[in-house]
C-alpha positions in Angstrom: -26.3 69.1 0.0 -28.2 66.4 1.8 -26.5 62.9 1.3 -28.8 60.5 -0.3 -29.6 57.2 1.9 -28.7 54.7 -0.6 -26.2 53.9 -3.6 -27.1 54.7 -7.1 -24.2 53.2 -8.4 -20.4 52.5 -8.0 -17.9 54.3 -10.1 -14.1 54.1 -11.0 -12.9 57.0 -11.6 -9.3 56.7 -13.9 -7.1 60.0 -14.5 -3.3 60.8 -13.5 -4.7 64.5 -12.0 -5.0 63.9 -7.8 -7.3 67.2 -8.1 -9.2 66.4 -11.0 -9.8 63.5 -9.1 -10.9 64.6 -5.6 -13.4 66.9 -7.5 -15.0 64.8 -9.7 -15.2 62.0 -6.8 -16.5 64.4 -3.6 -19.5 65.4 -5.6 -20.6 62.2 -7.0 -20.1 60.5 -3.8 -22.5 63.2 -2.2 -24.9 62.6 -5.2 -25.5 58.5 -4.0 -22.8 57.0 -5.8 -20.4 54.9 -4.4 -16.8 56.1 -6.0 -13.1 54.8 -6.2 -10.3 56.6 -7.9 -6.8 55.4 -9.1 -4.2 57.5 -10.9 -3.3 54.9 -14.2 -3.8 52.9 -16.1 -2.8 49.7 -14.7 -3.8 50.6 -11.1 -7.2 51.1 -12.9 -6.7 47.9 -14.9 -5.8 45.6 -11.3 -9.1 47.2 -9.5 -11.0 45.8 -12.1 -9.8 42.5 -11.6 -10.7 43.0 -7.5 -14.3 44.4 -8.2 -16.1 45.4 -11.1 -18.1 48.8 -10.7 -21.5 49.9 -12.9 -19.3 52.5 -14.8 -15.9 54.3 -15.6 -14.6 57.5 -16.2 -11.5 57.3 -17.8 -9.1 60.2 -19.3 -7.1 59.6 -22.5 -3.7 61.6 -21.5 -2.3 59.7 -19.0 1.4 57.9 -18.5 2.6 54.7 -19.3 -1.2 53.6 -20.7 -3.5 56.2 -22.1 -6.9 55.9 -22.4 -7.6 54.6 -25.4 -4.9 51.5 -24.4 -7.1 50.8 -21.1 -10.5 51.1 -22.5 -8.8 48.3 -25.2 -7.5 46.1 -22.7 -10.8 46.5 -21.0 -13.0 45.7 -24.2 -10.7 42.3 -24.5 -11.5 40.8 -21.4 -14.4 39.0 -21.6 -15.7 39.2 -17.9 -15.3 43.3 -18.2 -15.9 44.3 -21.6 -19.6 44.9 -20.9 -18.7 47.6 -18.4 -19.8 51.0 -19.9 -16.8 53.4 -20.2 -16.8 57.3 -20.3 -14.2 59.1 -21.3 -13.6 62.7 -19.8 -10.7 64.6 -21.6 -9.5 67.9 -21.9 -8.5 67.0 -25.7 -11.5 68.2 -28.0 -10.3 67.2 -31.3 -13.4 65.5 -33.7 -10.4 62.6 -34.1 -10.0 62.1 -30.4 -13.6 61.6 -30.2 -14.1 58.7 -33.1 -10.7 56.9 -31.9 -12.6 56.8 -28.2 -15.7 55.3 -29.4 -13.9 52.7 -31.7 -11.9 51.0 -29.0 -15.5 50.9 -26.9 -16.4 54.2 -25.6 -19.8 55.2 -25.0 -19.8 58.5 -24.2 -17.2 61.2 -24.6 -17.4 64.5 -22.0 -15.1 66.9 -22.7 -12.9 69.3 -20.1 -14.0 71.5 -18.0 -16.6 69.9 -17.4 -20.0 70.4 -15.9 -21.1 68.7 -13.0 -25.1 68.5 -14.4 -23.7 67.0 -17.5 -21.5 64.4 -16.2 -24.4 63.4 -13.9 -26.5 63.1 -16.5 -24.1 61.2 -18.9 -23.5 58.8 -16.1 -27.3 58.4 -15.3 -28.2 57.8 -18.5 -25.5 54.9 -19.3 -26.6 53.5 -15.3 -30.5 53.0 -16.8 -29.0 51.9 -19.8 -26.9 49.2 -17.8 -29.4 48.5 -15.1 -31.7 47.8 -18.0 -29.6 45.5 -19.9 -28.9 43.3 -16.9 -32.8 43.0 -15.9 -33.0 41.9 -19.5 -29.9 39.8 -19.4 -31.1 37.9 -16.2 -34.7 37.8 -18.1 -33.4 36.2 -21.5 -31.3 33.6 -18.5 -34.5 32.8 -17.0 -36.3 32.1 -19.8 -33.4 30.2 -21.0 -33.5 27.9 -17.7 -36.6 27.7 -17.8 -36.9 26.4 -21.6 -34.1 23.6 -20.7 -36.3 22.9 -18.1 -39.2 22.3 -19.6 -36.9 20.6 -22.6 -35.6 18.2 -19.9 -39.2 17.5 -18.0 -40.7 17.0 -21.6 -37.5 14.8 -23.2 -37.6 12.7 -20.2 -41.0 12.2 -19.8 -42.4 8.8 -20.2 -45.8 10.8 -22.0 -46.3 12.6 -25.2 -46.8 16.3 -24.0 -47.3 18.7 -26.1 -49.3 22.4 -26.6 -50.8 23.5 -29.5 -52.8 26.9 -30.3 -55.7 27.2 -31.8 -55.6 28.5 -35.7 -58.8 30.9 -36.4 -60.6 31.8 -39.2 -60.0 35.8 -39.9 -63.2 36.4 -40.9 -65.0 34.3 -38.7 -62.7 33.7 -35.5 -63.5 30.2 -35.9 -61.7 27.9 -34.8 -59.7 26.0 -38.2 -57.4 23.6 -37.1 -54.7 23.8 -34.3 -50.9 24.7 -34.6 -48.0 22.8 -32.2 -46.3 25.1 -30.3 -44.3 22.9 -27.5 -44.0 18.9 -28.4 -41.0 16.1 -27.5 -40.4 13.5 -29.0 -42.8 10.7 -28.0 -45.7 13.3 -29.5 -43.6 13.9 -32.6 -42.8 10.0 -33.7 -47.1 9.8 -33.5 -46.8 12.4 -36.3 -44.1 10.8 -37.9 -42.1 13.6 -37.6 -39.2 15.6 -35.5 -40.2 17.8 -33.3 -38.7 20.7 -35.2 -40.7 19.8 -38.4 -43.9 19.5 -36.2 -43.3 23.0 -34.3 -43.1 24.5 -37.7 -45.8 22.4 -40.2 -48.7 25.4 -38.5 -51.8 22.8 -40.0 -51.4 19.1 -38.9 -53.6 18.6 -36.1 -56.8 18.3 -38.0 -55.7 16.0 -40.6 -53.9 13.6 -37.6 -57.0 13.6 -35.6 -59.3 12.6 -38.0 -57.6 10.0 -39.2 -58.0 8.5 -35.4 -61.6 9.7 -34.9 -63.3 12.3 -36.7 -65.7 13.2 -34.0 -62.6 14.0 -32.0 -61.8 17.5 -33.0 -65.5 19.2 -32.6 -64.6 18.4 -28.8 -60.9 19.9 -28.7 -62.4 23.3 -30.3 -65.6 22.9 -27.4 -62.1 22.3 -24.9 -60.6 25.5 -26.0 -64.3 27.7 -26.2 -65.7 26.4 -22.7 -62.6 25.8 -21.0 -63.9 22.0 -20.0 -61.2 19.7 -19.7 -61.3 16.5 -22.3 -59.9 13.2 -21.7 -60.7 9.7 -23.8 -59.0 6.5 -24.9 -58.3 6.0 -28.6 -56.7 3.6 -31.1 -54.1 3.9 -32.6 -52.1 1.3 -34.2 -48.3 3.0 -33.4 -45.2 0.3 -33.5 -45.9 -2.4 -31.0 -48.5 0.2 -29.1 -52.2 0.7 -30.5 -54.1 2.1 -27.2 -53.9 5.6 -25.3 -55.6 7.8 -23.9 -54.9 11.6 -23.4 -56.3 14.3 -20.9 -56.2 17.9 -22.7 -57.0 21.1 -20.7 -57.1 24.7 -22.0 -53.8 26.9 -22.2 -54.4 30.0 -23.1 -56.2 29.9 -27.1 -55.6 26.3 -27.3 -54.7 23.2 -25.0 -52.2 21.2 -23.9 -52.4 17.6 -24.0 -50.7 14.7 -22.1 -50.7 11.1 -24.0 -49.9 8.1 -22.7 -49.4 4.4 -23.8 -52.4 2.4 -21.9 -51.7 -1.1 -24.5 -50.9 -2.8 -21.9 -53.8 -2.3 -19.5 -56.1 -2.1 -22.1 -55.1 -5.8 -23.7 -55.8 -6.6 -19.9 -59.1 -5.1 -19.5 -60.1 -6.6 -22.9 -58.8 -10.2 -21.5 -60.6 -10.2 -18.3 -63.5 -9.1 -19.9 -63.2 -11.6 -22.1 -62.5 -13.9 -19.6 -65.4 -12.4 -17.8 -67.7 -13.1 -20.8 -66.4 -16.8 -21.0 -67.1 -17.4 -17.3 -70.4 -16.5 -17.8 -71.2 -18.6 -20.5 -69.4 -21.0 -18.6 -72.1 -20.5 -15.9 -74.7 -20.2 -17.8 -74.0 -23.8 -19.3 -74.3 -27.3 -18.4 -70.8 -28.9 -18.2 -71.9 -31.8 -19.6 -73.8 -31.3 -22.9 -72.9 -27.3 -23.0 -76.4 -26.2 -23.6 -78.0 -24.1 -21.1 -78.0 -25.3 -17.5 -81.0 -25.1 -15.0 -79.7 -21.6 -13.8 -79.8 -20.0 -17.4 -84.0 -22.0 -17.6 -84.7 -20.2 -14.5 -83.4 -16.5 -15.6 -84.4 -16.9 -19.2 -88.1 -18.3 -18.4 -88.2 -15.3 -15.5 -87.6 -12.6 -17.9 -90.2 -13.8 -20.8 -92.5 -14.2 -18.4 -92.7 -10.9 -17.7 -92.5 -9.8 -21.2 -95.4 -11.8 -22.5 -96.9 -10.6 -19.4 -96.8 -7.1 -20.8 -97.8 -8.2 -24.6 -100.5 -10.9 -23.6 -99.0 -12.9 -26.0 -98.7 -17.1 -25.5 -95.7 -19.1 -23.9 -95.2 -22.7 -24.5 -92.9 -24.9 -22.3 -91.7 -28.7 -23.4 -90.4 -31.0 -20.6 -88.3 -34.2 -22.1 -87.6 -37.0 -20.0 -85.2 -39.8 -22.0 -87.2 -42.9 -21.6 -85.7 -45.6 -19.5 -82.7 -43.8 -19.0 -81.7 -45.4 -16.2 -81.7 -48.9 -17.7 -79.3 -47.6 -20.5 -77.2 -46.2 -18.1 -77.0 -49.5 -16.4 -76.2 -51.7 -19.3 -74.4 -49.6 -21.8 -72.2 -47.4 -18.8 -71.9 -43.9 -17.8 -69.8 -43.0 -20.5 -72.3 -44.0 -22.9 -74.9 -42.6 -20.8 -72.9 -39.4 -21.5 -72.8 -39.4 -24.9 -77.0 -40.3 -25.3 -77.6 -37.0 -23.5 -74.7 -35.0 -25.4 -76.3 -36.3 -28.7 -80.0 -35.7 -27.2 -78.6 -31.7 -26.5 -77.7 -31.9 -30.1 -80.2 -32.6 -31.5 -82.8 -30.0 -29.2 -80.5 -27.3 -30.1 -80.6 -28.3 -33.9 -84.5 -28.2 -33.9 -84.9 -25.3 -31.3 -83.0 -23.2 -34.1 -85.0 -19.5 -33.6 -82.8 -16.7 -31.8 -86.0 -16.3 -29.5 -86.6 -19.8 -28.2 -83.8 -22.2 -25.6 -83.6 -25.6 -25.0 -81.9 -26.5 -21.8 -81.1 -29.3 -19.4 -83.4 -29.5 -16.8 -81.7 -32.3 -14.5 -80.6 -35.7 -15.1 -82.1 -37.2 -18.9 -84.4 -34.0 -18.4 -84.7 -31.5 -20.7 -87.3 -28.4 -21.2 -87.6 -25.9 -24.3 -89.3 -22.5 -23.5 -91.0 -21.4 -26.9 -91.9 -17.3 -26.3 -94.7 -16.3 -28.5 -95.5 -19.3 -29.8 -99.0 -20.8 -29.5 -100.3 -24.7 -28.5 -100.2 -25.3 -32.2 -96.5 -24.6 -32.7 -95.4 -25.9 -29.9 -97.0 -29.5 -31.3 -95.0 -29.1 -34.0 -91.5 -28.3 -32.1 -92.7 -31.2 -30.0 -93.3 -33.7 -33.4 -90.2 -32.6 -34.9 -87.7 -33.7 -31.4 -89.3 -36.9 -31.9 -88.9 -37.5 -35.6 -84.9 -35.8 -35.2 -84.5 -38.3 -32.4 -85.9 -41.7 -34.4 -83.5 -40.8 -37.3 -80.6 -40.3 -35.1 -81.5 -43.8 -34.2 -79.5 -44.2 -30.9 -79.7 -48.0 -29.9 -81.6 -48.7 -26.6 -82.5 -52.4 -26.7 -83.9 -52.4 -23.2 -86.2 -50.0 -23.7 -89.7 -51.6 -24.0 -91.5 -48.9 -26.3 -88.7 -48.6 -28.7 -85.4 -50.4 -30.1 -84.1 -46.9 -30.7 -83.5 -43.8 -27.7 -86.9 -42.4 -27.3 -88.2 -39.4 -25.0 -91.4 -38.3 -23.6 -92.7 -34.9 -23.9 -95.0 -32.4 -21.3 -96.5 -29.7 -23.5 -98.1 -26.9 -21.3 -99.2 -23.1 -22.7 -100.9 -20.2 -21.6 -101.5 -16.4 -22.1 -99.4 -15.2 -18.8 -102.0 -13.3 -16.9 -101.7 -11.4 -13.5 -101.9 -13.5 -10.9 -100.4 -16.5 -12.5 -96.5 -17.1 -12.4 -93.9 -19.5 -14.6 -94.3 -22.0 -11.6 -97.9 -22.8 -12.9 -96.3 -23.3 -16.8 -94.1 -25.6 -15.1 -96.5 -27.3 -13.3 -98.6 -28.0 -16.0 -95.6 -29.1 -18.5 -94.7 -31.6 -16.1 -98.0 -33.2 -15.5 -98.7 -33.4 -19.2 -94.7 -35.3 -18.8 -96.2 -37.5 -16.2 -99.1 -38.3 -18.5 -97.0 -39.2 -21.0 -95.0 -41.5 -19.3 -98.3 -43.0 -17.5 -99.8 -43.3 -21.3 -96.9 -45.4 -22.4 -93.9 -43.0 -22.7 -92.5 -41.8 -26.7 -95.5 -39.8 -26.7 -96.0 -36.0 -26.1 -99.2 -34.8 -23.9 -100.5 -31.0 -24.1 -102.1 -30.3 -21.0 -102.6 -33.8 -19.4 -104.8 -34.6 -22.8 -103.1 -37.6 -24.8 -102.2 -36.1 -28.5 
């Protein structure tokens, strides 16, 4: 008989008969099977506690300790009970049998025996024990593996969590989505442990909605075209309200990471806020906090192009406080100040469409840009600055046209044709200006022609 070239097995064989012994262990030994043999009980009982083998043969009538007393003693001991124990006995009694599987037998072979049959008996319980070790070292794995995945998700600064998707039978549509993996961080969102959120199967759709309805037409898209999803949201949670998440497909559903952006996001909103204010800031004078000469220049740019397009009018008034300087001299700087915060006032106050700006040109100058407005109306913008300024009634006693602050106005408007730019509307506003300070000053002048 050719000896096989490696070990199916080890196997301790227990009986008080040397021969029965040398038999049994000569031709399993030249089947593959690594084999040791004691002579009792107790020898049988002290070799177990040196090195446990895959499986024992054990005999009932034997001194000092039978069979059934070792395969007890065996079964008690907790690192040995799971060794599978056959008993070979020359005692063929039904009652022998019954009182060998009770104290943990698994199989019962009775003398003489048959080579083929004890072969086969021991085979059979080898598969049996290879097999529950493979699934014993699985069900460890997976057990590892769970307590990892319980420690990475407990510890975890994120929400994590996977859900699967919950389809229609009929339709295979996708319904709503079912959590299958959460800790904690997820579960406190839902106001729940994670327990009662594993086991509540429809609670996704209701949640999400409640944040965004449009949200959950793009988790089913996720889960049908595999494309990962990822988004801030609100969501008003304890002293947290902003997060955003990044979901990818897991099998018929997604997992989803969630974390806490409130922080970042109340800085982003400050700076642009603070962005926002800085560009008011720049777009107004510091004096009178109407628009500055840089805000003119962009705002009359940009309408000039758009009445460009429309062929429709633009009307520009300059305003130059008359004899500014002498009521800067004699009343001080401070008043001076206040004249031309009051004078922004009051532009602003008549200037009142969304479409039109009055700004500070330099100095006591002043311009309004009227889009869309025509010679006529721009008359009566121009009529209406004069009669707000006379009931303000600021006192200017060294004026010579007027006890009160006055101002003269440079009308200019045109049709902005190609060819022509906002420098000639300028141009022409300030010459009408000039006119009117030539003519007398607190007068307006529309195109260098006295009104």
């Amino acid at each position: 008989m050719t000896k096989p070239t490696h070990c199916k097995g080890t196997i301790l064989l227990v009986d008080d008969l040397p021969e029965n012994l040398q038999l049994l262990s000569e031709l399993l030994t030249q089947l593959g099977y690594t084999v040791r043999s004691v002579t009792s009980g107790r020898m049988a009982l002290k070799t177990l506690a040196v090195k446990q083998p895959d499986l024992i043969f054990l005999d009932i009538q034997m001194p000092e300790m039978d069979g059934y007393q070792v395969c007890s003693a065996i079964k008690a001991d907790e690192k040995l009970r799971d060794i599978p124990i056959i008993f070979i006995s020359a005692l063929d009694d039904t009652f022998d049998k019954v009182k060998a599987f009770e104290c943990g037998g698994v199989d019962y072979i009775s003398k003489p025996f048959h080579i083929e049959e004890v072969v086969a008996r021991a085979e059979s319980q080898l598969v049996i024990q290879r097999q529950k070790n493979a699934l014993q070292e699985e069900v460890c794995k997976r057990q590892e593996a769970e307590a990892l995945l319980a420690s990475v998700l407990n510890s975890a600064l994120n929400g994590i969590a996977a859900l699967q998707a919950v389809r229609n039978l009929q339709t295979g549509e996708i319904e709503d989505f079912r959590c299958l993996v959460a800790n904690a961080i997820i579960a406190e969102a839902f106001n729940k442990n994670t327990e009662e959120l594993i086991t509540n199967r429809l609670i996704f759709k209701d949640f999400i909605n409640q944040i965004n309805a449009d949200l959950l037409p793009h988790f089913i898209a996720l889960v049908e075209s595999g494309e990962p999803l990822e988004n801030d949201f609100y969501y008003p949670l304890g002293e947290s309200c902003w997060y955003h998440f990044v979901a990818v497909k897991l099998g018929d559903g997604f997992a989803i990471t969630i974390g806490d952006i409130t922080i970042r996001k109340k800085m982003e909103l400050e700076l642009q806020q603070a962005n926002h204010e800085l560009q008011l800031l720049a777009h107004l004078d510091g004096l009178t906090k109407i628009a500055n000469r840089r805000c003119f220049d962009g705002f009359l740019a940009k309408e000039w192009q758009r009445l460009q397009r429309e062929r429709q009018p633009f009307s520009l008034l300059m305003l130059d406080v008359d004899y500014f300087k002498l009521y800067n001299d004699n009343y001080g700087h401070l008043q001076g100040d206040d004249c031309l915060i009051q004078m922004a006032q009051t532009l602003e106050k008549v200037v009142s469409r969304p479409a039109d700006l009055a700004a500070r040109y330099g100095g006591e100058e002043f311009v309004v840009i009227l889009p869309g407005t025509d010679q006529t109306g721009a008359v009566v913008i121009a009529e209406a600055i004069q009669a707000a300024l006379q009931a303000l009634a600021i006192a200017h006693e060294y004026s010579t046209v007027s006890d009160v602050v006055t101002v003269s106005i440079g009308i200019a408007c045109m049709i902005p044709f190609p060819g022509m730019t906002s420098d000639d509307l300028i141009k022409q506003a300030d010459d009408a200006l000039y006119s009117a300070k030539q003519l007398g000053r607190n007068k307006f002048v529309v195109a260098a022609v006295q009104v």
